[in-house]
Structures are given as structure tokens and as C-alpha cells.
N, CA, C and O atoms as CSV, one atom per row, in Angstrom:
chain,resi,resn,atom,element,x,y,z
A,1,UNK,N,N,-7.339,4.471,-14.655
A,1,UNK,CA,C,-7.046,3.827,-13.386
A,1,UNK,C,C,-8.178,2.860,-13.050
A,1,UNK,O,O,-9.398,3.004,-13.128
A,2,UNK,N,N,-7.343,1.720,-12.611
A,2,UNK,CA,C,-9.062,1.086,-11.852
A,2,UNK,C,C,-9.832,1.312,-11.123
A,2,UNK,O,O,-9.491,2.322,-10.507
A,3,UNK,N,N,-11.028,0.832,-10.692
A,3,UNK,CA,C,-11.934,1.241,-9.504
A,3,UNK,C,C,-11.239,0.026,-8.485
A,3,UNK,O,O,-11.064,-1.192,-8.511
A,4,UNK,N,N,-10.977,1.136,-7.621
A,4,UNK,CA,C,-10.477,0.249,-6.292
A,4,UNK,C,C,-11.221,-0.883,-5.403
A,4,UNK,O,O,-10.850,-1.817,-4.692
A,5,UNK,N,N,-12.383,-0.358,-5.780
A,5,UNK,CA,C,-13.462,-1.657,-5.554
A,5,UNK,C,C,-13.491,-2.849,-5.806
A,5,UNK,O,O,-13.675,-3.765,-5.003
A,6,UNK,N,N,-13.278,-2.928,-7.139
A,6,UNK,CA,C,-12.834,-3.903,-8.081
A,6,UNK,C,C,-11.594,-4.313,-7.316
A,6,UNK,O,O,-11.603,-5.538,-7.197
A,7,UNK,N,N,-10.615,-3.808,-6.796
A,7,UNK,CA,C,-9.839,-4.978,-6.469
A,7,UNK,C,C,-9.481,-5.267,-4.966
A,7,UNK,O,O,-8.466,-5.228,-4.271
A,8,UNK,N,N,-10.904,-5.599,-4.793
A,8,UNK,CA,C,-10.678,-5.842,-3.164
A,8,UNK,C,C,-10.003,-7.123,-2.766
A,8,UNK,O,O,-9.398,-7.364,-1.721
A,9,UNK,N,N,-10.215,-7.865,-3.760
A,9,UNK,CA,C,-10.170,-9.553,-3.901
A,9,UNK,C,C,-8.801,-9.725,-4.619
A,9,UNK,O,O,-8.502,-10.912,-4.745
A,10,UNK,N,N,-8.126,-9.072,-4.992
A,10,UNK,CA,C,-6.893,-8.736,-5.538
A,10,UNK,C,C,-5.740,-8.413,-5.020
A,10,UNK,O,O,-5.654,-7.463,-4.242
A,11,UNK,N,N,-4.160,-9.521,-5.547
A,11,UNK,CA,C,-3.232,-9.248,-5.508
A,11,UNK,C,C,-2.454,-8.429,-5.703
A,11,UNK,O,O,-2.349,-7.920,-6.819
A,12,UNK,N,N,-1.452,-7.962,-4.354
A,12,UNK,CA,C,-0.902,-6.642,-5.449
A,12,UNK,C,C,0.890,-7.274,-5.635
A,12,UNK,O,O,1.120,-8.363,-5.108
A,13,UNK,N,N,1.899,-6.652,-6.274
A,13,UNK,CA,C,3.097,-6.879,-6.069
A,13,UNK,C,C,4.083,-5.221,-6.396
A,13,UNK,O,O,3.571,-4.143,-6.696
A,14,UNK,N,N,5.303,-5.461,-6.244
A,14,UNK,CA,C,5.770,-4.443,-6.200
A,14,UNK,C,C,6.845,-4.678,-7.263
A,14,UNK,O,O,7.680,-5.579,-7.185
A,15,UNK,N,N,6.717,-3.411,-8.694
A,15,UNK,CA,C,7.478,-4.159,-9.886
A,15,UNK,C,C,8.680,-3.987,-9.177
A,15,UNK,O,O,9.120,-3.593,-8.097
A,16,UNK,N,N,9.153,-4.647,-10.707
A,16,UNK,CA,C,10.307,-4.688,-10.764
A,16,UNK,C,C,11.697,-3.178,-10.841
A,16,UNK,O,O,12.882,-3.175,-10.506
A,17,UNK,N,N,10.687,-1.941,-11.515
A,17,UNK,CA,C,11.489,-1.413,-11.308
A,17,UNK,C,C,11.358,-0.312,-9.741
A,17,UNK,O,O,12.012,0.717,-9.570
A,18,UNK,N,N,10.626,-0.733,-9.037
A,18,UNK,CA,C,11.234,-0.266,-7.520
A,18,UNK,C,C,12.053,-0.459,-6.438
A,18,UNK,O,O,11.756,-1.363,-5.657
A,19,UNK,N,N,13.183,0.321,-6.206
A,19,UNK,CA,C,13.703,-0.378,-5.065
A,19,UNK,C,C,13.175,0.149,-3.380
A,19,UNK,O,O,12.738,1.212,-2.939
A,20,UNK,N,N,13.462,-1.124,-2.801
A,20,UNK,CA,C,12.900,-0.632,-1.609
A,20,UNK,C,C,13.606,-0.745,-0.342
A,20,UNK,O,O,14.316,-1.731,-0.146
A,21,UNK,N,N,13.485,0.145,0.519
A,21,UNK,CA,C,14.522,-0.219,1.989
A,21,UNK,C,C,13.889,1.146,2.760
A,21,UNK,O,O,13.386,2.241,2.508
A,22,UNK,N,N,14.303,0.231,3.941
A,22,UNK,CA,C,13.205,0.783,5.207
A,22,UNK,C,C,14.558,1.505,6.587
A,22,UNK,O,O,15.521,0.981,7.147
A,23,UNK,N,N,14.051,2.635,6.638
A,23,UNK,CA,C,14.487,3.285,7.903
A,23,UNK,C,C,14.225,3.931,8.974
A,23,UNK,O,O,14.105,5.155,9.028
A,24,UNK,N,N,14.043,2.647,10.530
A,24,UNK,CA,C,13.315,3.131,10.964
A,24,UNK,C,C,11.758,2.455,11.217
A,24,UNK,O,O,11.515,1.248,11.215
A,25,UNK,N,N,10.907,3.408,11.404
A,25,UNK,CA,C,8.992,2.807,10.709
A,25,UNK,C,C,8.899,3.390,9.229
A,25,UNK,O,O,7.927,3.104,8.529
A,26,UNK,N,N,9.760,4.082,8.837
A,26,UNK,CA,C,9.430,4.431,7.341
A,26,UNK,C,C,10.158,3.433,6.182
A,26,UNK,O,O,11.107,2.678,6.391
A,27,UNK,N,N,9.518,3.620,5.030
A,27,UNK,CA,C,10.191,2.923,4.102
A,27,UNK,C,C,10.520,4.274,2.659
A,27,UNK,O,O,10.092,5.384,2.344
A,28,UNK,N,N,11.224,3.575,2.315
A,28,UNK,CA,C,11.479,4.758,1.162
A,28,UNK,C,C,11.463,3.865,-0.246
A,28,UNK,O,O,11.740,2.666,-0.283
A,29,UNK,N,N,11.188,4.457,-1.090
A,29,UNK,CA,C,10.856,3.606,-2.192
A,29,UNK,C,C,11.825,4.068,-3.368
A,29,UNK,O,O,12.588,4.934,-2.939
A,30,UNK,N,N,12.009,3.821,-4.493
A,30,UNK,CA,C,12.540,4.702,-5.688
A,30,UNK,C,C,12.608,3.993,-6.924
A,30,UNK,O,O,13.300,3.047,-7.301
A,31,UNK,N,N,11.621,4.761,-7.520
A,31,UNK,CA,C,11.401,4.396,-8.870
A,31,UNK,C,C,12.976,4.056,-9.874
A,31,UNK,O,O,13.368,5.196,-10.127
A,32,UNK,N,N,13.758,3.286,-10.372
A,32,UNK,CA,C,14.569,3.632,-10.947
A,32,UNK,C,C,14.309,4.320,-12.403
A,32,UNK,O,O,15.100,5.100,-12.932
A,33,UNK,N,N,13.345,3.994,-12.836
A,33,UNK,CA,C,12.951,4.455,-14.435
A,33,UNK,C,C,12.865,5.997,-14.278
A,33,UNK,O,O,13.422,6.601,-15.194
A,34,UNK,N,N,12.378,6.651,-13.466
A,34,UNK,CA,C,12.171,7.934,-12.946
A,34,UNK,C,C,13.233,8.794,-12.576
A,34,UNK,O,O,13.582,9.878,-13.042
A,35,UNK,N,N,13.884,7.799,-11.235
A,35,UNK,CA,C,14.588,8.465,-10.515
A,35,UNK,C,C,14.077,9.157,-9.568
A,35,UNK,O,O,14.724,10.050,-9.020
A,36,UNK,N,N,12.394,8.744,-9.109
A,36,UNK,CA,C,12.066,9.592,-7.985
A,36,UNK,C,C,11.884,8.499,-6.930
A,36,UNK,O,O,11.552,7.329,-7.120
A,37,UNK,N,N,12.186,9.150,-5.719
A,37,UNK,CA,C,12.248,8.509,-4.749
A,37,UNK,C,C,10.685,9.040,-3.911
A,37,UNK,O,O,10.099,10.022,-4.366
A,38,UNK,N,N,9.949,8.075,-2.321
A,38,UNK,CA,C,8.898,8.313,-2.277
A,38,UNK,C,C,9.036,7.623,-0.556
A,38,UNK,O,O,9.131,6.435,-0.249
A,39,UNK,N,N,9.010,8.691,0.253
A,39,UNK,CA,C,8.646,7.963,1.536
A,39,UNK,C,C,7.581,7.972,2.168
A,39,UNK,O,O,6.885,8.982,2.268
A,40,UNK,N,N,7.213,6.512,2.843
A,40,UNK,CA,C,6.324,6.200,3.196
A,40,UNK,C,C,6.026,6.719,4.598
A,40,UNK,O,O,7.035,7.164,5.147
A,41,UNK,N,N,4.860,6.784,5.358
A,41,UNK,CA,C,4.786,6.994,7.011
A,41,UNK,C,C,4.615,5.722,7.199
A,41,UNK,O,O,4.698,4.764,6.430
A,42,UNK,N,N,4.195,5.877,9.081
A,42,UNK,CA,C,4.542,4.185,9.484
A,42,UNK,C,C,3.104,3.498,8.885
A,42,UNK,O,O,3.049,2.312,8.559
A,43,UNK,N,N,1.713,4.626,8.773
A,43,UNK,CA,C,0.675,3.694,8.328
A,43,UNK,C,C,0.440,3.228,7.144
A,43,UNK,O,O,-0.280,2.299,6.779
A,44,UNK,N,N,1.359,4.219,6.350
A,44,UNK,CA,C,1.391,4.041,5.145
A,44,UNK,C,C,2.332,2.436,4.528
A,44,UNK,O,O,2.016,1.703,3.591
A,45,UNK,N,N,3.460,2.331,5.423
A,45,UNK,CA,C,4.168,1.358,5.211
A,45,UNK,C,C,3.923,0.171,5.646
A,45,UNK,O,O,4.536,-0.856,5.354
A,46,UNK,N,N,2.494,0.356,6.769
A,46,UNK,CA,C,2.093,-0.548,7.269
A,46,UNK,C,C,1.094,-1.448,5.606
A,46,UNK,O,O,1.148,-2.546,5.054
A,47,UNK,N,N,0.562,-0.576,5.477
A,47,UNK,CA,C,-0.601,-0.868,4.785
A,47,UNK,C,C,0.570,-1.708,3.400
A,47,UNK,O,O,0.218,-2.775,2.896
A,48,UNK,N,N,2.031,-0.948,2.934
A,48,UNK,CA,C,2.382,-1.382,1.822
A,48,UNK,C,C,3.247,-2.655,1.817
A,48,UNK,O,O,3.720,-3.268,0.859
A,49,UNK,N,N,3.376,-3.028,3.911
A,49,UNK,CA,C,4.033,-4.213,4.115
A,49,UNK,C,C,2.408,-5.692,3.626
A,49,UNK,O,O,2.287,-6.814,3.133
A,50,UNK,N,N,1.787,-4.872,4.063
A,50,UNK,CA,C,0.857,-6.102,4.280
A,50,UNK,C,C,0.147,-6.443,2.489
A,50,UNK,O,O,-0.293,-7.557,2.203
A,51,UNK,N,N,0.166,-5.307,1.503
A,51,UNK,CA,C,-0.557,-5.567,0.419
A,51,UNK,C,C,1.196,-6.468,-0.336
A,51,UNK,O,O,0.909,-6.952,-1.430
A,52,UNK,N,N,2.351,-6.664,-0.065
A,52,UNK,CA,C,3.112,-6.812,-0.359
A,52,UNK,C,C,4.083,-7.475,-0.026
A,52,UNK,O,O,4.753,-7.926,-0.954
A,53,UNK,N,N,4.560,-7.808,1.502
A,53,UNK,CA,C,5.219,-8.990,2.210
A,53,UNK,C,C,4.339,-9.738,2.002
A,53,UNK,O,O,4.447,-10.667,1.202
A,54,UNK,N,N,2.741,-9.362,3.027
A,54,UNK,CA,C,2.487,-10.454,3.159
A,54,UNK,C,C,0.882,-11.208,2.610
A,54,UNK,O,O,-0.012,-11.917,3.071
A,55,UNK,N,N,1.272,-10.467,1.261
A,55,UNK,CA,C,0.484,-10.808,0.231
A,55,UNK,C,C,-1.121,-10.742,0.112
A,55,UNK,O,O,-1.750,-11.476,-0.650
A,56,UNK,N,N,-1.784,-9.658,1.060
A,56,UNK,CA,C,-3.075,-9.596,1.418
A,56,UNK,C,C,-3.636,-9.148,0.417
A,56,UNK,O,O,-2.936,-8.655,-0.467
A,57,UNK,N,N,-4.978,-9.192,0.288
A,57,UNK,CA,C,-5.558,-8.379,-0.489
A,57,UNK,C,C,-6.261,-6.843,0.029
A,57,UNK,O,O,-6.201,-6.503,1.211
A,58,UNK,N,N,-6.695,-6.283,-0.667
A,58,UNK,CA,C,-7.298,-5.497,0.124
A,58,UNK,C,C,-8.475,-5.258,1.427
A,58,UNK,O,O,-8.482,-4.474,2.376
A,59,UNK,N,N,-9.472,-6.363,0.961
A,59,UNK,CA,C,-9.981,-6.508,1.842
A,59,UNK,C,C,-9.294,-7.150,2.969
A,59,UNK,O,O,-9.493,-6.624,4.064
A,60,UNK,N,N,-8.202,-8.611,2.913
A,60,UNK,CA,C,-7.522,-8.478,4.418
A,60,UNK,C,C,-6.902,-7.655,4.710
A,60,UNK,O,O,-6.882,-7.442,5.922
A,61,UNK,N,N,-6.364,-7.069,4.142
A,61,UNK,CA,C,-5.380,-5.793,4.767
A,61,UNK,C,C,-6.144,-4.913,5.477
A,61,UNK,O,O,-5.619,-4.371,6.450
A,62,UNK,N,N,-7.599,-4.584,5.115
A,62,UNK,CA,C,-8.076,-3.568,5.624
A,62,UNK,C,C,-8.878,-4.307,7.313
A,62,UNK,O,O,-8.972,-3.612,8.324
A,63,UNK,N,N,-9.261,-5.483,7.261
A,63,UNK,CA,C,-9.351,-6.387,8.205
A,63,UNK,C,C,-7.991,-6.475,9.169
A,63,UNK,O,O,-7.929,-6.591,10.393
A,64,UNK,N,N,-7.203,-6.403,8.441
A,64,UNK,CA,C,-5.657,-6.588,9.586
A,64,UNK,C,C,-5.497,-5.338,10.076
A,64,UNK,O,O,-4.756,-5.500,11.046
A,65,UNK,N,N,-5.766,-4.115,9.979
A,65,UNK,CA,C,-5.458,-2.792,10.046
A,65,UNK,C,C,-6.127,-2.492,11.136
A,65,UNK,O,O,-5.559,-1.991,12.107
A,66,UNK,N,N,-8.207,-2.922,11.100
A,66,UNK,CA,C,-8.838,-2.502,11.524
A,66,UNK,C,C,-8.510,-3.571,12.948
A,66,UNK,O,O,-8.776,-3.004,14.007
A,67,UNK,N,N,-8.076,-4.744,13.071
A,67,UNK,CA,C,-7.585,-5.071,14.635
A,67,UNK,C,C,-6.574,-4.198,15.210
A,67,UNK,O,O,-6.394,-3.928,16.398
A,68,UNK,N,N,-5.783,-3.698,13.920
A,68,UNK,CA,C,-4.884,-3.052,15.032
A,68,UNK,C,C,-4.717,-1.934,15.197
A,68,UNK,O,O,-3.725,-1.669,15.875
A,69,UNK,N,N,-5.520,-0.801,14.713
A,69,UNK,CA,C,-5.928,0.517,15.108
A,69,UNK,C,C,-7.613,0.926,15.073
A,69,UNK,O,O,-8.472,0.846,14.195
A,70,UNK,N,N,-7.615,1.413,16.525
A,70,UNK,CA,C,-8.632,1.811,17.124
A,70,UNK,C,C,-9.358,2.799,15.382
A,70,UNK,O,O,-8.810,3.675,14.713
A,71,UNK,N,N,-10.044,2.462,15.292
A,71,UNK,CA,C,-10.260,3.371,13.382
A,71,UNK,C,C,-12.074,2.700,13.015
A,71,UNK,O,O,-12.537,1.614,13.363
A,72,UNK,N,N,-12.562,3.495,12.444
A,72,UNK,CA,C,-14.276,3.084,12.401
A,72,UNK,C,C,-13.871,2.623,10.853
A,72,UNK,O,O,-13.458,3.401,9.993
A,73,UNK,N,N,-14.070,1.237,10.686
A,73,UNK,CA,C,-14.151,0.117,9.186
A,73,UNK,C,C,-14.875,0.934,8.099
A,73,UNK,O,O,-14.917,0.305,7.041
A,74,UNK,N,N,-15.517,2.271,8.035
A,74,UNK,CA,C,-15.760,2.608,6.933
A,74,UNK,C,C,-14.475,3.858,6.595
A,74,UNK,O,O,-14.279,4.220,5.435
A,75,UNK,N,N,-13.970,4.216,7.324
A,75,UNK,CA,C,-12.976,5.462,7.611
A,75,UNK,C,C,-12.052,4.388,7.043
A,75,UNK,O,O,-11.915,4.397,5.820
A,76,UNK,N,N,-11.534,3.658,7.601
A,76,UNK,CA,C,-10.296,2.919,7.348
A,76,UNK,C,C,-10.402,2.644,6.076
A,76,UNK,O,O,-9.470,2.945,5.329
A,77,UNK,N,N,-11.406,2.100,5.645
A,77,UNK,CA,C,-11.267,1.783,4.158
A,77,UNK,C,C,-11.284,2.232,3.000
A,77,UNK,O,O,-10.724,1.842,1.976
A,78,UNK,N,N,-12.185,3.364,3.274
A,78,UNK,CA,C,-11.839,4.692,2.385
A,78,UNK,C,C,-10.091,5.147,2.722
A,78,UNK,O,O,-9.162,5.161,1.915
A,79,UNK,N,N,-10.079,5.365,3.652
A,79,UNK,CA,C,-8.221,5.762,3.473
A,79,UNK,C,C,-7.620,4.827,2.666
A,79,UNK,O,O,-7.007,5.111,1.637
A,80,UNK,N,N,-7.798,3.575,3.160
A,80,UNK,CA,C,-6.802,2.140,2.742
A,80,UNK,C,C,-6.705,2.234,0.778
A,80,UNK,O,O,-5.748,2.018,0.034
A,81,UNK,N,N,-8.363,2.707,0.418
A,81,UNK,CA,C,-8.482,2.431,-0.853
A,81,UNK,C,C,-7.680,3.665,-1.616
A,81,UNK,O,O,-7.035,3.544,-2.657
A,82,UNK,N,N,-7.864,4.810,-0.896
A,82,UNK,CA,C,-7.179,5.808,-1.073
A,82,UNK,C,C,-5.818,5.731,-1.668
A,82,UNK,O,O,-5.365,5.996,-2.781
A,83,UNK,N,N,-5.179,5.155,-0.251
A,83,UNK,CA,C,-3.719,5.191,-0.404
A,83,UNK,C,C,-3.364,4.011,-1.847
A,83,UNK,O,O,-2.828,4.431,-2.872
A,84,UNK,N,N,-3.700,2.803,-1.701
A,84,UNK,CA,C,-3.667,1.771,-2.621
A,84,UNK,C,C,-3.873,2.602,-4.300
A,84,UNK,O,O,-3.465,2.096,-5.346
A,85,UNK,N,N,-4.496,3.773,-4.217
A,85,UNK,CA,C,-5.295,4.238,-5.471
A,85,UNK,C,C,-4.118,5.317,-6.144
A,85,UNK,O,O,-4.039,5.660,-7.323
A,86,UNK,N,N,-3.258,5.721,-5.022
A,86,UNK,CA,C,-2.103,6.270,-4.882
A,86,UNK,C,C,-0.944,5.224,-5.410
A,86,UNK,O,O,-0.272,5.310,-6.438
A,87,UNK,N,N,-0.921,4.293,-4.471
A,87,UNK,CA,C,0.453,3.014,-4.832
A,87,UNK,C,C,0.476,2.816,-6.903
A,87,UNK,O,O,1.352,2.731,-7.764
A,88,UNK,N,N,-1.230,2.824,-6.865
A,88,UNK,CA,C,-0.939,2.257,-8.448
A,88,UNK,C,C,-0.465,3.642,-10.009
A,88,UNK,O,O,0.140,3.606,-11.080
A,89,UNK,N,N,-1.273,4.741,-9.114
A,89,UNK,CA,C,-1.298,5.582,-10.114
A,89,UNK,C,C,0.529,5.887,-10.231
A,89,UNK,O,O,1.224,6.062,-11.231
A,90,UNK,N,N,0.832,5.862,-9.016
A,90,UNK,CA,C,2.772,6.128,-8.999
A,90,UNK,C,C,3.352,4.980,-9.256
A,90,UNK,O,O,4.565,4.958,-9.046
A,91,UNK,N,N,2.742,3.782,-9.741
A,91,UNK,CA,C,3.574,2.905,-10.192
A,91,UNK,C,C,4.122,2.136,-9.168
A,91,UNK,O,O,4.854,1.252,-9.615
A,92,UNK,N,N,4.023,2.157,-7.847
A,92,UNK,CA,C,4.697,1.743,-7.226
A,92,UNK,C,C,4.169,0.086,-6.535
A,92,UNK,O,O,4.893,-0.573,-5.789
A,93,UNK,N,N,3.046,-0.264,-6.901
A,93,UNK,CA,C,2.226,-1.288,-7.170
A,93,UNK,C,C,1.615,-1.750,-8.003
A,93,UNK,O,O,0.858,-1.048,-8.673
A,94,UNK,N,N,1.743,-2.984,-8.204
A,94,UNK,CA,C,0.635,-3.285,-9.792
A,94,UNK,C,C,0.287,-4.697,-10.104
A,94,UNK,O,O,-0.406,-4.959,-11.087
């Protein structure tokens, strides 16, 4: 896996084999190669709209996050890298 560090400055996208659709604040994801499906919470979907609509990297995303929840910038970013460290190992980013 990579060091998440390393891709602060980095694009992410969402392959090809995931489908995605949202219900609600959640999103649900599903691998088709698998067949597993994977729902998101609202911060979680927050974080996978912004590395993915709207094309941030990590470091803006974690900048866009930290305006909009009350959250201390070293907390947030350890989660953010967290979750992102999650998106790739499940394939669901890359």
C-alpha cells in the first residue's frame, strides 16, 4: 500500500469497476468484480465526494473539511488519511 503522505498532492478517481449511488447523506458503493457492496456515512461520503466529484487532493480536501467541521487539523487529518488508506486498500479508489 502507499504511504498516504505521499499522496497528499495527489489525484484520486473512482475505477471503473465501482458502481455508485447515493441515498439520502449516505452513498453506497459496489464493487462489481466482487460483488461486495460498501456504505458510506455522511463524513465519510463527504470526504469521497470531494477526493472524487470534485477532484481535490488530499491536502484540499482536508482544508475543505476543516472549514466545515468544528475538528482540530491534526485529528482531521489523521482520520482523512485514514479513511483514504481504507478507499485504496478496498479498491474503491485509485
Amino acid at each position: 500500500m502507499n504511504d498516504i503522505k505521499n499522496d497528499a498532492h495527489t489525484h484520486f478517481h473512482m475505477p471503473a469497476h465501482i458502481i455508485r449511488t447515493t441515498v439520502e447523506d449516505s452513498t453506497i458503493l459496489l464493487n462489481i468484480e466482487s460483488n461486495i457492496f460498501y456504505t458510506l456515512n455522511t463524513v465519510a461520503n463527504r470526504v469521497f465526494i470531494l477526493l472524487v466529484d470534485a477532484y481535490l487532493t488530499l491536502e484540499e480536501a482536508v482544508l475543505q473539511i476543516q472549514q466545515e467541521f468544528d475538528v482540530e487539523e491534526s485529528k482531521l487529518r489523521a482520520d482523512v488519511e485514514e479513511l483514504l488508506a481504507h478507499f485504496l486498500t478496498l479498491q474503491l479508489l485509485e
